[in-house]
Biopython code that builds the backbone (N, CA, C, O; Angstrom):
import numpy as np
from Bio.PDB.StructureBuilder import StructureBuilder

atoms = [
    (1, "UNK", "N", (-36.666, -46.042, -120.239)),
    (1, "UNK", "CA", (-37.118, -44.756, -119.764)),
    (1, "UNK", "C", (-37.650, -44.958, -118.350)),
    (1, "UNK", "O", (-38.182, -45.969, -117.891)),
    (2, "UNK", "N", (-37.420, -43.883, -117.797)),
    (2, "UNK", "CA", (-37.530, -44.123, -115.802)),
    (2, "UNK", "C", (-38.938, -43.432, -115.608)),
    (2, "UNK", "O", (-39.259, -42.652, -116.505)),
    (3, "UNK", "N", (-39.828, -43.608, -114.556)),
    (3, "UNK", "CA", (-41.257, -43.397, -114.461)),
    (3, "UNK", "C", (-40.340, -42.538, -113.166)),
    (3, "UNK", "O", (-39.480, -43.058, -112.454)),
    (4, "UNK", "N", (-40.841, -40.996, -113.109)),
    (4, "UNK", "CA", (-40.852, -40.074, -112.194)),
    (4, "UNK", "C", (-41.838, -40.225, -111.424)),
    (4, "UNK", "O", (-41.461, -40.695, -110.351)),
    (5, "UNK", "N", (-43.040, -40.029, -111.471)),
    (5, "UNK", "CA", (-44.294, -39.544, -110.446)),
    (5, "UNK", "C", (-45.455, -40.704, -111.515)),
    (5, "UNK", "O", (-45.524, -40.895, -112.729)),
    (6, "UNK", "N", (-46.233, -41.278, -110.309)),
    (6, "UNK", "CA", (-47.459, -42.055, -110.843)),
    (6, "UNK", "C", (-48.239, -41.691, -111.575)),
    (6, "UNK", "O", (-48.896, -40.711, -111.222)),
    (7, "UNK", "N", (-48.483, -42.225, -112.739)),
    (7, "UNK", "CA", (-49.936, -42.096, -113.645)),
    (7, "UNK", "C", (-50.856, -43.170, -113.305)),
    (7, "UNK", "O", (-50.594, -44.372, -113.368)),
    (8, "UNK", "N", (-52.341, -42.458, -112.812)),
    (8, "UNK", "CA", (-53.075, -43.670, -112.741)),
    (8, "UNK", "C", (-54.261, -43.125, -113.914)),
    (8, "UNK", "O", (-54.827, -42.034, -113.970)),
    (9, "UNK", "N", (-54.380, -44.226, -114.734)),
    (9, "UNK", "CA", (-55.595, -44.070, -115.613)),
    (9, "UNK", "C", (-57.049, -43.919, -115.728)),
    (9, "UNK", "O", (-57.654, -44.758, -115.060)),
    (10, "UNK", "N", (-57.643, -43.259, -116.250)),
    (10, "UNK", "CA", (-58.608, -42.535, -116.071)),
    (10, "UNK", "C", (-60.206, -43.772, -115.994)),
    (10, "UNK", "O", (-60.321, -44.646, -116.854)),
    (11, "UNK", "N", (-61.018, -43.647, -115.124)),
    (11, "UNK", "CA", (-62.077, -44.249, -114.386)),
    (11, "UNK", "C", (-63.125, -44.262, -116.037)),
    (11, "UNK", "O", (-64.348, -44.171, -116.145)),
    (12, "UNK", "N", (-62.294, -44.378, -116.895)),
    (12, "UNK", "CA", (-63.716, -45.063, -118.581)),
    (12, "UNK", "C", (-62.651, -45.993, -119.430)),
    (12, "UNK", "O", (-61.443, -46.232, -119.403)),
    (13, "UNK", "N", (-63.577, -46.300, -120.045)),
    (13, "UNK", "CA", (-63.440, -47.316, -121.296)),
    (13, "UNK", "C", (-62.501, -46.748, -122.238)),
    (13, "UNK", "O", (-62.809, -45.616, -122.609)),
    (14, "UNK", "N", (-61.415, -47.240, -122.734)),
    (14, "UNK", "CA", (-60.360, -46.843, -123.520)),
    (14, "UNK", "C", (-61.368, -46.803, -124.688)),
    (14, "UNK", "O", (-62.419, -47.435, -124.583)),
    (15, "UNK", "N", (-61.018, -45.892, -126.097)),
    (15, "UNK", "CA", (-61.478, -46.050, -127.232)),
    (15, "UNK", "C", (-60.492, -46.032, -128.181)),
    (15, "UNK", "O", (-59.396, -45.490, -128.036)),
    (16, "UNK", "N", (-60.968, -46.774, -129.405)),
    (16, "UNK", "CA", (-59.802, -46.958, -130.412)),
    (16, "UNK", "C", (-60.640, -46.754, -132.060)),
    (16, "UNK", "O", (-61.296, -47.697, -132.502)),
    (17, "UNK", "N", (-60.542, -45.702, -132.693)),
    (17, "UNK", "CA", (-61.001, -45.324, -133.393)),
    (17, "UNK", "C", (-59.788, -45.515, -134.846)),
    (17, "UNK", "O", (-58.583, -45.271, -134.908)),
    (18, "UNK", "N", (-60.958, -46.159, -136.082)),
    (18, "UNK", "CA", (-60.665, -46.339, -137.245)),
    (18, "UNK", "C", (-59.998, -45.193, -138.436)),
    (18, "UNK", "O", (-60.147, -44.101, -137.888)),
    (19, "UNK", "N", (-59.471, -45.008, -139.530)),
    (19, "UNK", "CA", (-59.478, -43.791, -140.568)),
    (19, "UNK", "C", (-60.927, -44.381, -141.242)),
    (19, "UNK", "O", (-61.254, -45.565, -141.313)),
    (20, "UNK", "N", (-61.713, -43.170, -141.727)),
    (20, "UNK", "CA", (-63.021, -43.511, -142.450)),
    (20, "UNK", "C", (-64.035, -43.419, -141.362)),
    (20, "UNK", "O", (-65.129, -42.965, -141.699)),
    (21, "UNK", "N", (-63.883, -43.741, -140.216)),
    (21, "UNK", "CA", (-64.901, -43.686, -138.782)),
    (21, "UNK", "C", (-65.694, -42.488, -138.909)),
    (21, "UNK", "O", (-64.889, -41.607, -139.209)),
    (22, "UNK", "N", (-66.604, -42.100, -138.852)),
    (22, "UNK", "CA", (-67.504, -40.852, -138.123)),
    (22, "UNK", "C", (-67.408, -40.425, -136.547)),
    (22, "UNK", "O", (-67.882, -41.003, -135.569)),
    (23, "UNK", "N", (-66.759, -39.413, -136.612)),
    (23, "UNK", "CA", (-67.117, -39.040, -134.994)),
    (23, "UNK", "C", (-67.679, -37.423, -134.563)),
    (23, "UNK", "O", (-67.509, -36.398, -135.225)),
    (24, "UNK", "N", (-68.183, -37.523, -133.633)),
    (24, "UNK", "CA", (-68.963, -36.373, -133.021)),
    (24, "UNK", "C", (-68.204, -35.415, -132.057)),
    (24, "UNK", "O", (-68.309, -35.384, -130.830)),
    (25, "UNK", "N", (-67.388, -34.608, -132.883)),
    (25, "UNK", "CA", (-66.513, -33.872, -132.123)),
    (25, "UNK", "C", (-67.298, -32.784, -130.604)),
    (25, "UNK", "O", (-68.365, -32.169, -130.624)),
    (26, "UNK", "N", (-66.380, -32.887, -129.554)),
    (26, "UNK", "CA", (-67.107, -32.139, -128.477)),
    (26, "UNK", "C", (-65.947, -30.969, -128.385)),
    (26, "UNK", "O", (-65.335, -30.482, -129.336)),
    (27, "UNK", "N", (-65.830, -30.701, -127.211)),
    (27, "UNK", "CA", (-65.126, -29.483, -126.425)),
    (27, "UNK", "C", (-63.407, -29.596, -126.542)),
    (27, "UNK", "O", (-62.895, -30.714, -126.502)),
    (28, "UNK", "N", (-62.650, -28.503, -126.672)),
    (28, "UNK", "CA", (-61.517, -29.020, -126.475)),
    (28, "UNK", "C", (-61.048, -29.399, -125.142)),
    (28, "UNK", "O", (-61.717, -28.945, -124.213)),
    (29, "UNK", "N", (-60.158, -30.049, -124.880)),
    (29, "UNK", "CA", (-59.109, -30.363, -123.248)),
    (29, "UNK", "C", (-58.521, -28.879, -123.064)),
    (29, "UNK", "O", (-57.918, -28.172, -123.871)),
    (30, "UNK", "N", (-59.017, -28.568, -121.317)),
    (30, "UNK", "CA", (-58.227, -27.700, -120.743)),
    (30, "UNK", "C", (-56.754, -28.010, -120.293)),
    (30, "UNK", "O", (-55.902, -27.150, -120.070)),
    (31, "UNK", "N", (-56.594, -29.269, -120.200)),
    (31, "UNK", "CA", (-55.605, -29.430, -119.561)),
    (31, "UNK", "C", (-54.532, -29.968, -120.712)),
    (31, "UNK", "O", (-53.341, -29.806, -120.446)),
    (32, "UNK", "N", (-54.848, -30.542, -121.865)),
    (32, "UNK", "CA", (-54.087, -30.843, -122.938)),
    (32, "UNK", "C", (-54.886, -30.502, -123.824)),
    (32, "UNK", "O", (-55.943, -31.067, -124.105)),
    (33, "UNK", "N", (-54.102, -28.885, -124.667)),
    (33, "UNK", "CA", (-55.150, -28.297, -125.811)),
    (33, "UNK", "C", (-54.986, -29.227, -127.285)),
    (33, "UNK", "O", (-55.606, -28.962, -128.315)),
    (34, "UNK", "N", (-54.218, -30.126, -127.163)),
    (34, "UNK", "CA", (-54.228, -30.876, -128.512)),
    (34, "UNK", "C", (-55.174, -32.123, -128.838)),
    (34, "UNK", "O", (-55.228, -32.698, -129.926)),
    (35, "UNK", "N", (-55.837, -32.401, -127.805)),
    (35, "UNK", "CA", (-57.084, -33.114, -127.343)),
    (35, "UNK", "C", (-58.342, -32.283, -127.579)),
    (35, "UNK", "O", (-58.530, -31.123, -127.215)),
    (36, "UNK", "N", (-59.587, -33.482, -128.591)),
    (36, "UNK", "CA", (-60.845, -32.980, -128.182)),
    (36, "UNK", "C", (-61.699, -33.973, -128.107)),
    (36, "UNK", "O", (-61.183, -34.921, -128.700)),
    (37, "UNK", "N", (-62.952, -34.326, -127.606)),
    (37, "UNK", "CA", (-63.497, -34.727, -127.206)),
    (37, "UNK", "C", (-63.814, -35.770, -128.329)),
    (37, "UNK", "O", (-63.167, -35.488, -129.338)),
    (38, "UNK", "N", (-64.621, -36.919, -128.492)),
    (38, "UNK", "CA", (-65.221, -37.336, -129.353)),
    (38, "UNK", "C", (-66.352, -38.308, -129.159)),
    (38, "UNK", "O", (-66.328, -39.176, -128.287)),
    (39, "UNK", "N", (-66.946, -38.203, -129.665)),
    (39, "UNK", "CA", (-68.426, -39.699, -129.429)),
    (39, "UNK", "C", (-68.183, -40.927, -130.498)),
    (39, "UNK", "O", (-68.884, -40.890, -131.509)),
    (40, "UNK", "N", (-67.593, -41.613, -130.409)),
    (40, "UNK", "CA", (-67.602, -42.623, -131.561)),
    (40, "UNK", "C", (-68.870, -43.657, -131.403)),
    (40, "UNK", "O", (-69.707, -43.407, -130.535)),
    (41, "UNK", "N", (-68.994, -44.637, -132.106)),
    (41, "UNK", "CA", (-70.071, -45.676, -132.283)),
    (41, "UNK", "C", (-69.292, -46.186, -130.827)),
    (41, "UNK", "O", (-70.008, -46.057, -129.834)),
    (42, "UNK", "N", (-68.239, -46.616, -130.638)),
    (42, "UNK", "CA", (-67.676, -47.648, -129.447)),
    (42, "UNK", "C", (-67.783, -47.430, -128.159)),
    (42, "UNK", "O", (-67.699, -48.296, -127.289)),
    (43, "UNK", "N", (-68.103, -45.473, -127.881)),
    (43, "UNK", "CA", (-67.456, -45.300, -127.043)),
    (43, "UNK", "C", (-67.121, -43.486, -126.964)),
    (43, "UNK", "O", (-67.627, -42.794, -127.848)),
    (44, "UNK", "N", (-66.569, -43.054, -126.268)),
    (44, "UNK", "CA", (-66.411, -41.773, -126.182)),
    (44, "UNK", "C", (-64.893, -41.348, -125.485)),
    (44, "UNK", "O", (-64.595, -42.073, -124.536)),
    (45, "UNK", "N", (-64.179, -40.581, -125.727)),
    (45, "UNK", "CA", (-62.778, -40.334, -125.415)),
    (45, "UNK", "C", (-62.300, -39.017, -125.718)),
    (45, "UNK", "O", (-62.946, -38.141, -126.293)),
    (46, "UNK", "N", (-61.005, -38.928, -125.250)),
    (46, "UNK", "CA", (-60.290, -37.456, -126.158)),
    (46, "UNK", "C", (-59.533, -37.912, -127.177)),
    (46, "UNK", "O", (-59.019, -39.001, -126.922)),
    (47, "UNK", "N", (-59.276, -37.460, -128.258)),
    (47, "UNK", "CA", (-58.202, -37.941, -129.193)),
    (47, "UNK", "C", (-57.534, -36.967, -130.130)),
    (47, "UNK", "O", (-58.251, -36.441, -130.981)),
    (48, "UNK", "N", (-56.478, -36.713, -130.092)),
    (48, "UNK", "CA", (-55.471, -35.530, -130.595)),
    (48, "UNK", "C", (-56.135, -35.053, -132.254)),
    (48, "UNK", "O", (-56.178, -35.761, -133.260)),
    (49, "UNK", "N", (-56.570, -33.716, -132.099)),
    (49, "UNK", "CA", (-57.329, -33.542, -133.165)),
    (49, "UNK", "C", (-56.686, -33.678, -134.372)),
    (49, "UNK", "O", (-57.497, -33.623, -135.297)),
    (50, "UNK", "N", (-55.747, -33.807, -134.669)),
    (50, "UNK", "CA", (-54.909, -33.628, -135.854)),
    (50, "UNK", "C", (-55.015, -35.011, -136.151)),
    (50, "UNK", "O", (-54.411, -35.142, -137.216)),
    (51, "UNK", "N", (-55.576, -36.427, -135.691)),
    (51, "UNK", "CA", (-56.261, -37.332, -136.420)),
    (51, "UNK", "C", (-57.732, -37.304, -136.714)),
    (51, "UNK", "O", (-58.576, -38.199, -136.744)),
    (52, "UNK", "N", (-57.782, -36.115, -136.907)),
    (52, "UNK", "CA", (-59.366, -35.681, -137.341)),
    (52, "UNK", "C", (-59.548, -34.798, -138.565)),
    (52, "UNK", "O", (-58.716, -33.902, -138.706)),
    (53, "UNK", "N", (-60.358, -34.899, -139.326)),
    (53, "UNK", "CA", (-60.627, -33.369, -140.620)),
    (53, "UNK", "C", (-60.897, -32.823, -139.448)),
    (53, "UNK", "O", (-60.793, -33.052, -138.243)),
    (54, "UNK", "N", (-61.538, -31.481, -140.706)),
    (54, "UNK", "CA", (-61.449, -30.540, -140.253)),
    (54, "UNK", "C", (-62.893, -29.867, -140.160)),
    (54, "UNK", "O", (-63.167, -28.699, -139.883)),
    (55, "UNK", "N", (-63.951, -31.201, -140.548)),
    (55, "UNK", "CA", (-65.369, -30.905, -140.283)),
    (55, "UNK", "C", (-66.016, -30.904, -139.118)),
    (55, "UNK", "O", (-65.801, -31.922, -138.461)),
    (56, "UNK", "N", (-67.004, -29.833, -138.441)),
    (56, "UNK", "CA", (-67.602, -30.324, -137.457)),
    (56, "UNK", "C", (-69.153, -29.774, -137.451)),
    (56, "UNK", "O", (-69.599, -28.782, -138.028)),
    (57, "UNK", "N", (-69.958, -30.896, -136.470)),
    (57, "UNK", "CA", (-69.615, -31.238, -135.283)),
    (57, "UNK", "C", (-69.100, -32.319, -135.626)),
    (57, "UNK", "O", (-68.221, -32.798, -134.910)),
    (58, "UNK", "N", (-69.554, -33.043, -136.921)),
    (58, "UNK", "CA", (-69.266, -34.329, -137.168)),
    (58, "UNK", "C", (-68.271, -34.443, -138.035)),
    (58, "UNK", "O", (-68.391, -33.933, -139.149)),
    (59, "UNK", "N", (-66.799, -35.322, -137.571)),
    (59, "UNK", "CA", (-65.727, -35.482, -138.611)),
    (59, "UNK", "C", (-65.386, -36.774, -138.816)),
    (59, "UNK", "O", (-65.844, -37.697, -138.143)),
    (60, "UNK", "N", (-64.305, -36.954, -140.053)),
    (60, "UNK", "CA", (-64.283, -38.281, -140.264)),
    (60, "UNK", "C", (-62.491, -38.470, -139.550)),
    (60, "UNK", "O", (-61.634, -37.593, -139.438)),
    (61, "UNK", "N", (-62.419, -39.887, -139.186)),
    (61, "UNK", "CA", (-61.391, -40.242, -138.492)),
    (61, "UNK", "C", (-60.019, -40.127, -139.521)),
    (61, "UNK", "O", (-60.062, -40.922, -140.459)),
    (62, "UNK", "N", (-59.099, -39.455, -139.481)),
    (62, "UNK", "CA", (-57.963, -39.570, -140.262)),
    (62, "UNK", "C", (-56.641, -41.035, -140.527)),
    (62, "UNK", "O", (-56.236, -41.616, -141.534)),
    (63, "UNK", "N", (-56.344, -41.151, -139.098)),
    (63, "UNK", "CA", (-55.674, -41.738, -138.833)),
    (63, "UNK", "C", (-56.048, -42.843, -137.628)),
    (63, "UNK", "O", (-56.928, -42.517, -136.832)),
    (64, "UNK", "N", (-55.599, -43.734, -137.530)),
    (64, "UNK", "CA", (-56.229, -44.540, -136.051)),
    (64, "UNK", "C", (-55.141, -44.631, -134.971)),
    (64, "UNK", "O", (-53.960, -44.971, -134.911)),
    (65, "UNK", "N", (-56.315, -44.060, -133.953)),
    (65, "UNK", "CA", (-55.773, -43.794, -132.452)),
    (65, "UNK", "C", (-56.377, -44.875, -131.541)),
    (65, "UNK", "O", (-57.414, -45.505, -131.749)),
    (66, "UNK", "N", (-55.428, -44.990, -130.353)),
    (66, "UNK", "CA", (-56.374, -45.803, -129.386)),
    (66, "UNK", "C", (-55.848, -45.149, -127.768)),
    (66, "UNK", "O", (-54.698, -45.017, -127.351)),
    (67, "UNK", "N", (-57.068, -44.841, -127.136)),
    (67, "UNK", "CA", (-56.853, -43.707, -126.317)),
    (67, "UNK", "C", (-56.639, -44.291, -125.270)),
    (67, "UNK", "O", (-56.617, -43.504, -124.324)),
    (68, "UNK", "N", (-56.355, -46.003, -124.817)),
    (68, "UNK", "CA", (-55.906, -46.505, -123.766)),
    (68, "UNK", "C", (-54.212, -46.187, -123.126)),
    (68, "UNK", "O", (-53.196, -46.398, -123.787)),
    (69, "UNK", "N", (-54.235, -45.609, -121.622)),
    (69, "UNK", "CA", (-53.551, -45.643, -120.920)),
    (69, "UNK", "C", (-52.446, -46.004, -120.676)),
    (69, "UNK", "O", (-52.364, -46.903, -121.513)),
    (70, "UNK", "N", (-51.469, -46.006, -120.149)),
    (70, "UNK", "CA", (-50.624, -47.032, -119.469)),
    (70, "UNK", "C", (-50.664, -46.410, -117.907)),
    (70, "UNK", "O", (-50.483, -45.194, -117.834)),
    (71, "UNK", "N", (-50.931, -47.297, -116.384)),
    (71, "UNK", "CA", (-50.880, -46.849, -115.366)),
    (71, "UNK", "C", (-49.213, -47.054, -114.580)),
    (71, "UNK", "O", (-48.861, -48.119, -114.073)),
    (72, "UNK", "N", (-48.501, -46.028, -114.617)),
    (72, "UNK", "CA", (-47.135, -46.625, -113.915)),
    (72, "UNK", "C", (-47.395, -45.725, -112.385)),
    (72, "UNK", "O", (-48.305, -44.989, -112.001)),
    (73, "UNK", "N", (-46.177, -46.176, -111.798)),
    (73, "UNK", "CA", (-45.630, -45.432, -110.821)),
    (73, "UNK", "C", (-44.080, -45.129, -110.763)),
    (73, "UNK", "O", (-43.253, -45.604, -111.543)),
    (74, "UNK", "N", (-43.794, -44.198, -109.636)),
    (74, "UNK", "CA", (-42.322, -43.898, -109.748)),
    (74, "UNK", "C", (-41.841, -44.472, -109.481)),
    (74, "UNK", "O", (-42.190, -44.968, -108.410)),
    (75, "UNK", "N", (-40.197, -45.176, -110.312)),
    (75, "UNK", "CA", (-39.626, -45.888, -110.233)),
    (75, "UNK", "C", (-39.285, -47.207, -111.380)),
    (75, "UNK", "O", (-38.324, -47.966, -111.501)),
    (76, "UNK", "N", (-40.433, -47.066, -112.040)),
    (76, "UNK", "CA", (-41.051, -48.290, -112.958)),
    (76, "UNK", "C", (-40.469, -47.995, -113.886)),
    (76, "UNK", "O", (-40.161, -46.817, -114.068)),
    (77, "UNK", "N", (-40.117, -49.033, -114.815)),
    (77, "UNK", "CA", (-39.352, -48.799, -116.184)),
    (77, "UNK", "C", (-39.958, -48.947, -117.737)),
    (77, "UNK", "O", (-39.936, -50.041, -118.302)),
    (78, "UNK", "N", (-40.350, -48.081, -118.200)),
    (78, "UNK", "CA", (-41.125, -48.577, -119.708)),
    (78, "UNK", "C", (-40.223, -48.412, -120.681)),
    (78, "UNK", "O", (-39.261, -47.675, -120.469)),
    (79, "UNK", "N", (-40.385, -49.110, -121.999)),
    (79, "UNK", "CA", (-39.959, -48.676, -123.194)),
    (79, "UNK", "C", (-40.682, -48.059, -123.992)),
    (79, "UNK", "O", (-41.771, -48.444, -124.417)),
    (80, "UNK", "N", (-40.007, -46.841, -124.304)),
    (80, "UNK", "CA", (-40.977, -46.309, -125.172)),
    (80, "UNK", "C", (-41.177, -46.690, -126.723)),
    (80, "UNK", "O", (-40.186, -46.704, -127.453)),
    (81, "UNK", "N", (-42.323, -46.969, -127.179)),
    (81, "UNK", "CA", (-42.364, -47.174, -128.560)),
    (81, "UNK", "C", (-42.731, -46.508, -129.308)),
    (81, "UNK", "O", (-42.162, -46.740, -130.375)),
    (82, "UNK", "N", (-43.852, -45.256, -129.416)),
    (82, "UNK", "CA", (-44.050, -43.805, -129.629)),
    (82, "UNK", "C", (-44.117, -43.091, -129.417)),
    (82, "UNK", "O", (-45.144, -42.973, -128.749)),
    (83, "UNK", "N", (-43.531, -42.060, -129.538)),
    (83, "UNK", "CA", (-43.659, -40.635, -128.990)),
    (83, "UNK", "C", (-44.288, -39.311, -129.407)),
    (83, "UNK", "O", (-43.765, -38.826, -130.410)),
    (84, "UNK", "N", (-44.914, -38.876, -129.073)),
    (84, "UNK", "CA", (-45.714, -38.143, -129.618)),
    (84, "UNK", "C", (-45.743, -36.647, -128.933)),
    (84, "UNK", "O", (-46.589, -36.354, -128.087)),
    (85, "UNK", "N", (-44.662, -35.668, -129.416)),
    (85, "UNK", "CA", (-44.375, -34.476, -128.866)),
    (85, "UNK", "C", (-45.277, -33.601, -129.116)),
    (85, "UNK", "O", (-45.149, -32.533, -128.517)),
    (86, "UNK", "N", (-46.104, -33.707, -129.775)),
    (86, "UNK", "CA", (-47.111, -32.647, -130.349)),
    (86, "UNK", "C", (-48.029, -32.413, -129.066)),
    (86, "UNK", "O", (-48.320, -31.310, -128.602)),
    (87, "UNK", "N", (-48.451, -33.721, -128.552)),
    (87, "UNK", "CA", (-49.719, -33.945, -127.842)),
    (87, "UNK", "C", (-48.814, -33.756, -126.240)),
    (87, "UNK", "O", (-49.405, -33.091, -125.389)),
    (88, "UNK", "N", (-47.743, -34.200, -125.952)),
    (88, "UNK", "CA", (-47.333, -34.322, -124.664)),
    (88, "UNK", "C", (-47.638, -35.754, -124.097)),
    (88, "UNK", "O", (-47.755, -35.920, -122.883)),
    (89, "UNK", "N", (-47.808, -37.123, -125.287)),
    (89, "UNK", "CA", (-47.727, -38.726, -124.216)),
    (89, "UNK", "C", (-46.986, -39.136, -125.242)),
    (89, "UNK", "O", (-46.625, -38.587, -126.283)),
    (90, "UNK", "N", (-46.741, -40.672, -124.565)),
    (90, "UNK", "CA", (-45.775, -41.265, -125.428)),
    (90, "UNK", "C", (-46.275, -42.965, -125.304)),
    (90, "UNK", "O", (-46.361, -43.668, -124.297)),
    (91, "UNK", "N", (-46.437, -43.154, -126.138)),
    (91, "UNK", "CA", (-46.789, -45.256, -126.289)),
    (91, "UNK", "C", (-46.203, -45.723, -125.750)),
    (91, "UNK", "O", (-45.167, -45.669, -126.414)),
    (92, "UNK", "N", (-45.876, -46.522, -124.457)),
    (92, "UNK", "CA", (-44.850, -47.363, -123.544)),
    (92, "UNK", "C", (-45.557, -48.642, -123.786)),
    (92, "UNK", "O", (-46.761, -48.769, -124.011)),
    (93, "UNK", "N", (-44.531, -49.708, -123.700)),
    (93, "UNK", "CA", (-44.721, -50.678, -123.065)),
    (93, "UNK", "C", (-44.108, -50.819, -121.656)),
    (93, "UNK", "O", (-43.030, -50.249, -121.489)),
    (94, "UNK", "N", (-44.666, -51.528, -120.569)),
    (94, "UNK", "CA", (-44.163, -51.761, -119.025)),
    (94, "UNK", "C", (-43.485, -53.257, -119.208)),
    (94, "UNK", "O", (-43.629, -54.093, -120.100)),
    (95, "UNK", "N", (-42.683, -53.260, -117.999)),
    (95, "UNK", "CA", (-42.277, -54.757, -117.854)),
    (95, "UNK", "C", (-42.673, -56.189, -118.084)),
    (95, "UNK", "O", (-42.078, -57.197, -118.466)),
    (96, "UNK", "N", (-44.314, -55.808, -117.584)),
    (96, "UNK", "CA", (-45.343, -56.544, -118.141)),
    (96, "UNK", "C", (-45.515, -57.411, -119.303)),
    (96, "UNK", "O", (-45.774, -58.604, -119.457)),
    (97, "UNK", "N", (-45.278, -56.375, -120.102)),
    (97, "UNK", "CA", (-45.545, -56.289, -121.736)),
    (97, "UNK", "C", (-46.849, -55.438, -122.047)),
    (97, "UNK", "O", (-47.314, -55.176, -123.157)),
    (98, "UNK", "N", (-47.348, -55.054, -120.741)),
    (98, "UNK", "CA", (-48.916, -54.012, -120.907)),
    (98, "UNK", "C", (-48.246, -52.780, -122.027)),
    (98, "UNK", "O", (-47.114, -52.322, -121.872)),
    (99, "UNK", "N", (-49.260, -52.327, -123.253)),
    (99, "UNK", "CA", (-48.781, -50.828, -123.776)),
    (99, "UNK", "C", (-50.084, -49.674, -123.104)),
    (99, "UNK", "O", (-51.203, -49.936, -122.661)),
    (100, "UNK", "N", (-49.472, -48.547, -123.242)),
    (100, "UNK", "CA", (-50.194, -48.039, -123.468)),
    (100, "UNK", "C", (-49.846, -46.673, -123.624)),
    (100, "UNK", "O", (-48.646, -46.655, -123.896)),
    (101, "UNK", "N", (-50.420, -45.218, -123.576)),
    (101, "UNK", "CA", (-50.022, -43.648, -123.374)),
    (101, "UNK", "C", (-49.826, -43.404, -122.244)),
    (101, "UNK", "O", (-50.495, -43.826, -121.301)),
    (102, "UNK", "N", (-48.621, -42.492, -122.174)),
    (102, "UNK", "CA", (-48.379, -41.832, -120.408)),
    (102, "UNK", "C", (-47.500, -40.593, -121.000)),
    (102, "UNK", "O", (-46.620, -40.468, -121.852)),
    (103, "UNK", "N", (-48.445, -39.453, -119.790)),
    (103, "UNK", "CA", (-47.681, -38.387, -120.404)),
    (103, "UNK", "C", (-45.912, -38.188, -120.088)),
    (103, "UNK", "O", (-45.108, -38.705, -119.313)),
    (104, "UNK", "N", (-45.868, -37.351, -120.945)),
    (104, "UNK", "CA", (-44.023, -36.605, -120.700)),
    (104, "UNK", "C", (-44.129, -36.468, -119.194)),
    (104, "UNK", "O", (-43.583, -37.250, -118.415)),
    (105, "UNK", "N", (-45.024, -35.202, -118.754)),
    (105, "UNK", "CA", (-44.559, -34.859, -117.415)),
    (105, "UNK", "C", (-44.050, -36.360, -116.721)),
    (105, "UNK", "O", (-43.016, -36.120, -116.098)),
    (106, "UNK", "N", (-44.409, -37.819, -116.611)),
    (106, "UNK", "CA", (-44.009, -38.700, -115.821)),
    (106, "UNK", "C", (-42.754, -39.299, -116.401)),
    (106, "UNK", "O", (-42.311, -40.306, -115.849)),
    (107, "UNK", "N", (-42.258, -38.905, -117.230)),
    (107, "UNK", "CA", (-41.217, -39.961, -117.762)),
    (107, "UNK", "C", (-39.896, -38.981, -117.265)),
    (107, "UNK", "O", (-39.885, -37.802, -116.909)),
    (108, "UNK", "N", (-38.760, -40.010, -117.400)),
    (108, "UNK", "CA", (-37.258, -39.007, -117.656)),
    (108, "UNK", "C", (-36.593, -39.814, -118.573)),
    (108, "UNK", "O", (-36.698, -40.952, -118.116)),
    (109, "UNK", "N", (-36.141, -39.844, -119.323)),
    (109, "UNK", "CA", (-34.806, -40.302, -120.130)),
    (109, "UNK", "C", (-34.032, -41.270, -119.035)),
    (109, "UNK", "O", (-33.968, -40.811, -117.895)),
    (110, "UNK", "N", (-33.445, -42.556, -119.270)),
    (110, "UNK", "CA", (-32.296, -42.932, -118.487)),
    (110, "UNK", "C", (-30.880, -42.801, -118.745)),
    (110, "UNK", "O", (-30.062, -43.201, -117.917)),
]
sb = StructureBuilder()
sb.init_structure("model")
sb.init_model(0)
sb.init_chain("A")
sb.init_seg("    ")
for serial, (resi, resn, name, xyz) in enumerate(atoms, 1):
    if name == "N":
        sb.init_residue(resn, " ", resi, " ")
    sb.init_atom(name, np.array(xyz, "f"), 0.0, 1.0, " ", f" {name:<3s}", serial, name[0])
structure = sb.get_structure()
């Protein structure tokens, strides 16, 4: 898969949250409504609510996410290993072997 336009990753601490975890749900994402906020014991992040019940403020973790990045630029080549159309990113690995999430808008099909 071909990297269109640069993703650079966001200036915090990736979080990676357990099923069974407690977290402290916040605000939803303006900019990606399938994202909401969360406070975990580790750390704090957005993470696609649909790995969450449906309790709040406080819910329990459904499924395990890990909200680290991948930073490409245009031109760069990843493989994708999940995709996740619901939310709009997809799990790459880079040349590297680095993984991480990068949204649709940067990718194209080769």
């Amino acid at each position: 898969m071909r990297v269109v336009m640069d993703h650079e990753i966001p200036d915090r601490a990736p979080l990676a949250i357990v099923p069974g975890e407690r977290v402290t749900v916040g605000e939803r994402d303006t900019e990606w409504p399938a994202f909401v906020r969360v406070a975990a014991a580790a750390g704090e992040g957005w993470v696609p609510e649909r790995h969450l019940d449906a309790a709040r403020p406080v819910a329990t973790v459904l499924t395990a996410y890990d909200t680290r990045e991948l930073p490409v630029a245009a031109g760069d080549s990843v493989e994708p290993l999940k995709d996740d159309a619901v939310s709009g990113w997809c799990w790459c690995r880079d040349l590297a072997g680095r993984e991480g999430w990068v949204p649709h808008r940067v990718l194209q099909m080769d």
